[in-house]
C-alpha positions as CSV (number, residue, x, y, z in Angstrom):
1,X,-9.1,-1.1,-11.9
2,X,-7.9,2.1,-9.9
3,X,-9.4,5.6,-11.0
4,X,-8.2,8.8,-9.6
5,X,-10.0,12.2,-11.6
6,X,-9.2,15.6,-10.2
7,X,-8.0,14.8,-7.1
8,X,-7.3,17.8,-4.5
9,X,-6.1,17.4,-0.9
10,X,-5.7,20.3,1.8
11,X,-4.5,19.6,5.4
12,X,-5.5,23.6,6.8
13,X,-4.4,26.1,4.9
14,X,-1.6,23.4,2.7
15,X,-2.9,22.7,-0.8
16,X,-1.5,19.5,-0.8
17,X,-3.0,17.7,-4.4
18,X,-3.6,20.1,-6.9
19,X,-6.0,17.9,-9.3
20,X,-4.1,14.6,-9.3
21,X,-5.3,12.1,-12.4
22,X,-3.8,8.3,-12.4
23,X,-5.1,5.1,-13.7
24,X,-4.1,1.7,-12.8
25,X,-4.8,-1.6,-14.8
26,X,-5.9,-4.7,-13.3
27,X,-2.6,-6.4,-12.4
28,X,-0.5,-3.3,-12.9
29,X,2.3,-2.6,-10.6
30,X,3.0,1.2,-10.4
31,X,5.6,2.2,-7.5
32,X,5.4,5.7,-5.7
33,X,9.5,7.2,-5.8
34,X,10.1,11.0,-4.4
35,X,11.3,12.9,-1.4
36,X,9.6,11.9,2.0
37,X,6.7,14.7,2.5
38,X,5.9,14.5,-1.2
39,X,2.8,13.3,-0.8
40,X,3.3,9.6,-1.9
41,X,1.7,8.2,1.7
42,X,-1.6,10.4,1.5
43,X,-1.9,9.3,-2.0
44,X,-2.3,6.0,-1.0
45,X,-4.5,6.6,1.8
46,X,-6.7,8.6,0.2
47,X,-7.4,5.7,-2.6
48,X,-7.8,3.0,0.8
49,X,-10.3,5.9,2.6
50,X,-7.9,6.7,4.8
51,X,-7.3,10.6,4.6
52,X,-10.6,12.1,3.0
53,X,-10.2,14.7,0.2
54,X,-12.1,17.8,-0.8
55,X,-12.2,17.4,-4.6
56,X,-12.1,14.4,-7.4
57,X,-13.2,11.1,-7.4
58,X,-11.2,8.1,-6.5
59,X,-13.1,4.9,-7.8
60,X,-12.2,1.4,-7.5
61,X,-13.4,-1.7,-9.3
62,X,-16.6,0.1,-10.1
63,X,-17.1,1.7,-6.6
64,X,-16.6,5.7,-6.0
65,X,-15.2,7.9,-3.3
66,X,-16.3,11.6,-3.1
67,X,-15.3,14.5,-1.0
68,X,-16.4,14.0,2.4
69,X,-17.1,16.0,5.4
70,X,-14.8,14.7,8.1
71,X,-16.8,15.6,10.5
72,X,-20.8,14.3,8.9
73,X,-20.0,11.7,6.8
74,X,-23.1,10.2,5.8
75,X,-24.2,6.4,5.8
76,X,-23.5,6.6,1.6
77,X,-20.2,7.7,2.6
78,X,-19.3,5.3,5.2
79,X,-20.4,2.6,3.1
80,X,-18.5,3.5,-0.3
81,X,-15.3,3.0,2.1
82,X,-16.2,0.2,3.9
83,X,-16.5,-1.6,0.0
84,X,-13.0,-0.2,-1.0
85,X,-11.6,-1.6,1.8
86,X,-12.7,-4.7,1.1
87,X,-11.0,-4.9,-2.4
88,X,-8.1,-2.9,-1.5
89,X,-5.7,-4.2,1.2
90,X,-3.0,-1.8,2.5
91,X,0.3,-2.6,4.4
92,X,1.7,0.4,6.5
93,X,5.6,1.4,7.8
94,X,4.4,0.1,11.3
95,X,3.0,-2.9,11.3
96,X,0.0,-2.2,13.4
97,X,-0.5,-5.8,14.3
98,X,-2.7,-6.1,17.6
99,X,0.1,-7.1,20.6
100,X,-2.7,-9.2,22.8
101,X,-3.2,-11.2,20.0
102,X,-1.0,-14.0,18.9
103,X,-0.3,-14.5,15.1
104,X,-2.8,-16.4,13.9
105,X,-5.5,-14.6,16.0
106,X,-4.3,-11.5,13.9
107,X,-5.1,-12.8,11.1
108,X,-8.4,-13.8,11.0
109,X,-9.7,-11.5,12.9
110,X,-11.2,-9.7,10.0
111,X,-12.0,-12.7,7.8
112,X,-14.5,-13.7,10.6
113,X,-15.4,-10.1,12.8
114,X,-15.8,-8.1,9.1
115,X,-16.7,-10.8,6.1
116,X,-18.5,-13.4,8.3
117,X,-16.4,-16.1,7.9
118,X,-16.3,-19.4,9.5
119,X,-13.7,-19.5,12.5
120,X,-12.2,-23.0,11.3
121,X,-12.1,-22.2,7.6
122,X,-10.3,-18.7,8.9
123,X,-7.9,-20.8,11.0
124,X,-7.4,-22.8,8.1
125,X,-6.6,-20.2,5.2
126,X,-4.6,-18.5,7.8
127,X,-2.6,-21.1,8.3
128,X,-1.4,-21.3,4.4
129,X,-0.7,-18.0,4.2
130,X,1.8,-18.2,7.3
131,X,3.3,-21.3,5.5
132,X,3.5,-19.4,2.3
133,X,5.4,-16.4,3.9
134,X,7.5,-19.0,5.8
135,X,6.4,-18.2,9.5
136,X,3.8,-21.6,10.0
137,X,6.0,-21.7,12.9
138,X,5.6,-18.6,14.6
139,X,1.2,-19.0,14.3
140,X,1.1,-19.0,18.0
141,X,3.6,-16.1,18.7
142,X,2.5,-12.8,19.7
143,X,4.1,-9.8,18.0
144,X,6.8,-9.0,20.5
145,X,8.1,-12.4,20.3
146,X,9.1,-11.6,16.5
147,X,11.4,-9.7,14.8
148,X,10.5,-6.5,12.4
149,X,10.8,-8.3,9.2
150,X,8.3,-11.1,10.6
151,X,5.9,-8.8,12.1
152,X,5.8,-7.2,8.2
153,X,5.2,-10.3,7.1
154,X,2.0,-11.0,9.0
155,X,1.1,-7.6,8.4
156,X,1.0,-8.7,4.9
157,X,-0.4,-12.0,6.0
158,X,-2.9,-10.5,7.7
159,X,-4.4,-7.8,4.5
160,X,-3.8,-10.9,2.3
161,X,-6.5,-12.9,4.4
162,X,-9.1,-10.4,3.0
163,X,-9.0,-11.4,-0.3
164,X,-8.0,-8.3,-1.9
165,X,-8.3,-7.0,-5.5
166,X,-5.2,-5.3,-4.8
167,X,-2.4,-4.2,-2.2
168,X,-1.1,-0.9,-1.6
169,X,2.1,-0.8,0.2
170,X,3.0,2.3,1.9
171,X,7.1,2.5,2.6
172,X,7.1,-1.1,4.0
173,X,10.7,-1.7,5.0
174,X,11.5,1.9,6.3
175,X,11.1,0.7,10.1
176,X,13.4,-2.7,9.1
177,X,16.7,-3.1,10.0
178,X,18.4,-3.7,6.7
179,X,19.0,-7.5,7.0
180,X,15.4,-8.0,7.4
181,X,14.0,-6.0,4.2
182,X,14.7,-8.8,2.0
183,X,12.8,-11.1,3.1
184,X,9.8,-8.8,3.1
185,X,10.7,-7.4,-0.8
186,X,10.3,-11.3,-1.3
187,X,6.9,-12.0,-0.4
188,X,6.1,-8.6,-2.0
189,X,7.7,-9.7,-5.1
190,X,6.0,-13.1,-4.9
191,X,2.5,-11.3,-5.2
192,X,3.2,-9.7,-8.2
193,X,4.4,-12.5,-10.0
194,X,1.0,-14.1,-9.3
195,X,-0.4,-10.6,-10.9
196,X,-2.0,-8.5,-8.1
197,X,-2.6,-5.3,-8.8
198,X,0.1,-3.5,-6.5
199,X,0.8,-0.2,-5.9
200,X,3.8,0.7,-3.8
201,X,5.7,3.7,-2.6
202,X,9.4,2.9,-1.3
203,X,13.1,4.2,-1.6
204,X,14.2,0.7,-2.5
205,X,15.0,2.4,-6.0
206,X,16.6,-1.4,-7.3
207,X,13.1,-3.0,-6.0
208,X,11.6,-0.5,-8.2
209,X,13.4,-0.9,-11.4
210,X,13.2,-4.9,-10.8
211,X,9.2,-5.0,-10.2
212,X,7.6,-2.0,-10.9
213,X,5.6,-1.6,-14.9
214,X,5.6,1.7,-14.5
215,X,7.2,4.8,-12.0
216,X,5.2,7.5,-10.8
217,X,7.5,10.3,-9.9
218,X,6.0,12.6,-7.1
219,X,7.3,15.9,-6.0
220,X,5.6,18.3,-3.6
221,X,2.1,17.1,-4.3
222,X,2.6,17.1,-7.7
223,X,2.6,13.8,-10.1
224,X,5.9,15.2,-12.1
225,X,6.5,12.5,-14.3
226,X,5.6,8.6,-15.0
227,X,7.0,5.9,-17.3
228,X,8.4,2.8,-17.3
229,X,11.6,2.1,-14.9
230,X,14.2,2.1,-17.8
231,X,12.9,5.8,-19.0
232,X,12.7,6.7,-16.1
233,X,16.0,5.6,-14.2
234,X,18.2,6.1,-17.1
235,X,17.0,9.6,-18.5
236,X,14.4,11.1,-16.7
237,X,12.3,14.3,-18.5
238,X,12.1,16.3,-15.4
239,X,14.9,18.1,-13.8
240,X,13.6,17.7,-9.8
241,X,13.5,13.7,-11.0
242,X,17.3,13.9,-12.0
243,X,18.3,15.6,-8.8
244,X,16.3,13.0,-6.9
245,X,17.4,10.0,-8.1
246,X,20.9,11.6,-8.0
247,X,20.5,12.1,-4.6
248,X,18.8,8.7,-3.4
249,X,21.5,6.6,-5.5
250,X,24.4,8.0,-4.4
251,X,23.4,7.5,-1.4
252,X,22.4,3.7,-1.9
């Protein structure tokens, strides 16, 4: 479903991706592990149009991303991301949820401003989503009436409503307090068990054994190793993996 050929990334003078290649199957769930600054987050944008690139192809369900000129991107361009974005929903550290809208408002805002929906079937659809993630209460709340792990949860709520293909989640219990990340894993975990294709990059290393199909190991821009979580977690090829996980667990 997810393509990525010969993908290279500067920011100025930094060589970032050096000709990344990954696939990822329909209903795949691959999770991103490796030191913050490794390049895990850009990855992720790059696939959602997020952070343009200078080399490779990123293609999606049949539709392609090229290099792009930051500053002329052309209608084609513009276009190819605007589709991507439609199949690819992407949950961030912050939550990024609107603060002078209330819950619900969040939520189908792009259902009806982006895909034309109808206002009441919006209100509607929204409305089971907050009951699936437990917060039908809260649909008339605005975001600083909730706590962190809520606000996630809408965030979630909220790219759900688009009727993605699949769901990228960049780091998204890093800004929780640690009683709240649970109940965000859980509505994470819920949508792979119905078989969305997920892709994930966290430090929640027991998440990632329990969910993941297969561990991409990234190190200073590099993919360094990939596998399944037992190969990976238990004896790892690389050295930099060993000393990483070494590090991260004992710390856990």
């Amino acid at each position: 479903m997810i393509q990525v050929r010969e993908l290279h990334k500067y920011f100025g003078e930094q060589h970032l991706f050096k000709g990344i290649d990954l696939d990822v199957m329909k209903g795949e769930v691959v999770v991103f592990i490796g030191p913050s600054g490794s390049g895990k987050s850009t990855f992720l944008r790059c696939i959602n149009g997020l952070e343009y690139f200078q080399k490779g192809e990123i293609t999606v369900d049949a539709v392609s991303l090229h290099s792009i000129n930051r500053k002329r991107p052309t209608r084609e361009d513009l276009e190819s991301i605007r589709k991507i974005r439609l199949r690819v929903g992407m949950v961030f550290q912050q939550f990024n949820l609107f603060p002078h809208m209330t819950v619900i408002e969040n939520i189908v805002e792009a259902p009806v401003k982006v895909s034309g929906m109808d206002k009441e079937k919006a209100v509607e659809m929204a409305s089971a989503l907050l009951k699936r993630i437990n917060l039908e209460k809260k649909l008339k709340s605005y975001p600083s009436e909730l706590s962190g792990g809520e606000q996630q949860r809408v965030a979630i709520a909220r790219a759900l409503a688009m009727k993605p293909e699949a769901m990228l989640f960049d780091e998204p219990t890093s800004s929780l307090d640690p009683e709240m990340v649970g109940e965000v894993l859980k509505v994470i975990r819920g949508l792979v068990e119905e078989g969305m294709t997920t892709l994930i990059a966290t430090h929640e290393m027991d998440f990632a054994k329990e969910v993941a199909d297969r561990i991409v190991v990234f190190d200073n821009g590099n993919i360094i190793e990939t596998g399944p979580p037992a190969e990976i977690f238990s004896s790892p090829k690389e050295e930099r993996t060993r000393v990483f996980l070494n590090r991260v667990l004992k710390k856990d």
